[in-house]
C-alpha positions in Angstrom: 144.4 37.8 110.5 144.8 40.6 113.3 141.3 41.7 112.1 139.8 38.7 112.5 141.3 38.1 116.4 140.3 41.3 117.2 136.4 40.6 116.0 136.7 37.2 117.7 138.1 39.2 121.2 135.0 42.1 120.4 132.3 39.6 119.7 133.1 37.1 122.9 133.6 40.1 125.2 130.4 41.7 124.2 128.6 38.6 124.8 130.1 37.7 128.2 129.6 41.1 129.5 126.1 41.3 128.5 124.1 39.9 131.4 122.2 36.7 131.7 120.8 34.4 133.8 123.5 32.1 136.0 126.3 34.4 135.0 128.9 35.0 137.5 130.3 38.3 138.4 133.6 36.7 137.3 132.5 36.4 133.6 131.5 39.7 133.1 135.4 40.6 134.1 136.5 38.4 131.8 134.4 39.4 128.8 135.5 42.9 129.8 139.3 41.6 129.3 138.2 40.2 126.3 136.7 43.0 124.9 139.5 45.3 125.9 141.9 43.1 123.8 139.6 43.3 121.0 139.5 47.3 120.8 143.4 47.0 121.5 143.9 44.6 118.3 142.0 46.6 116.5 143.3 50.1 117.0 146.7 48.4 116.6 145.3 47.0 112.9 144.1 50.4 111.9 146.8 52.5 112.7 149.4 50.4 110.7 150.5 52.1 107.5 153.3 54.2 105.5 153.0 57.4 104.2 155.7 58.9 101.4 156.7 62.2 102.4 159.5 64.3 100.7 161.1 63.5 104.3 161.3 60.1 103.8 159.4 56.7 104.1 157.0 56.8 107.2 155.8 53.7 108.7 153.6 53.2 112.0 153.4 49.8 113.0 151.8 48.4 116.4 151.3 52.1 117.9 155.4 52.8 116.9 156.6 55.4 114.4 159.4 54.9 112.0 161.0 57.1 109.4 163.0 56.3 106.7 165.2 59.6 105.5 165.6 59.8 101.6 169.2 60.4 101.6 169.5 56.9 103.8 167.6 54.7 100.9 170.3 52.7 98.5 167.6 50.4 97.0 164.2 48.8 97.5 163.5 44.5 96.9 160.4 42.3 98.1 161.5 40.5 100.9 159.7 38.4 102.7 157.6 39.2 105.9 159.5 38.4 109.3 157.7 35.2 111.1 156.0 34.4 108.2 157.3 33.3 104.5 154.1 33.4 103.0 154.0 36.9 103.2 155.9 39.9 101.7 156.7 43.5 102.3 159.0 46.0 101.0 162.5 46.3 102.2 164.7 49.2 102.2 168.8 48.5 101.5 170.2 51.7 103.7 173.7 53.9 102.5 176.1 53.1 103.6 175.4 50.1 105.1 172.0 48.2 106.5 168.8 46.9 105.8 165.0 47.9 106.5 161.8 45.9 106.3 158.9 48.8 105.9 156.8 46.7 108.5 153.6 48.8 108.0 152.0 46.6 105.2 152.5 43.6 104.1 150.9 41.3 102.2 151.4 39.2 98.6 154.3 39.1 96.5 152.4 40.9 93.7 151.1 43.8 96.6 154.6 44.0 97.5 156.0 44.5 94.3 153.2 47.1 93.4 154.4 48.7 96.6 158.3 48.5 95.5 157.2 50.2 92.4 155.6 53.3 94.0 158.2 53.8 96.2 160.5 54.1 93.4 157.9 56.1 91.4 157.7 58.8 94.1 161.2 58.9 94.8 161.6 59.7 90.9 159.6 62.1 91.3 161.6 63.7 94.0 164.7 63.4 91.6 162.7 65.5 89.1 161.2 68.0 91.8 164.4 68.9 93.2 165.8 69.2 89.6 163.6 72.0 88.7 163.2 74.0 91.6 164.7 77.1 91.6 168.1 77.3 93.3 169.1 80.4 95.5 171.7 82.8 94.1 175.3 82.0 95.5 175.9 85.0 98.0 179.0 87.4 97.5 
């Protein structure tokens, strides 16, 4: 949906700020605005995501950064998106006590539950990682 503003925002503001006969001086600032809010919706669209890391659960959402340590995640559900039921996203339950929604993607129940299940796949993986690696000698 934020795609499709920022087109809208891109496509008016490109065609006000091209000139024409009987425009005003006035419409070209405006399809300058417009346009400006189209680049800003879009570099807002594109740079929402999350990223597993042995750190933790990164997430960038409108331009912020959020990270989600390992040793903080209890459990991960499908829960639905804030503002709008219709969609989903993953949530994180937090040790010892809180809740997360990983606001970087969102989308269908089923995507969401795909999502859920890589999470725990890669945190598995962790588990086995860190089981297998060679510990240091205990010093004297």
């Amino acid at each position: 949906m934020q795609l499709i503003a920022m087109g809208l925002f891109a496509i008016i503001g490109i065609a006000m700020i091209v000139p024409a006969r009987g425009t005003d001086v006035a419409e070209h600032v405006l399809g300058g605005v417009a346009l400006t809010a189209g680049v800003v919706f879009g570099a807002a669209c594109a740079t929402n995501h999350v990223t597993l890391t042995p750190a933790g659960i990164t997430y960038r959402y409108n331009f912020r950064r959020k990270t989600i340590p390992w040793e903080t995640v209890g459990s991960f559900s499908v829960s639905p998106w804030p503002g709008n039921p219709r969609w989903s996203t993953a949530g994180v339950e937090l040790r010892p006590v809180g809740y997360a929604d990983v606001k970087g993607v969102w989308g269908t129940k089923r995507y969401a539950r795909e999502l859920v299940a890589e999470f725990h796949a890669y945190q598995a993986r962790l588990a086995v990682d860190s089981s297998t690696a060679p510990q240091a000698p205990p010093e004297a």
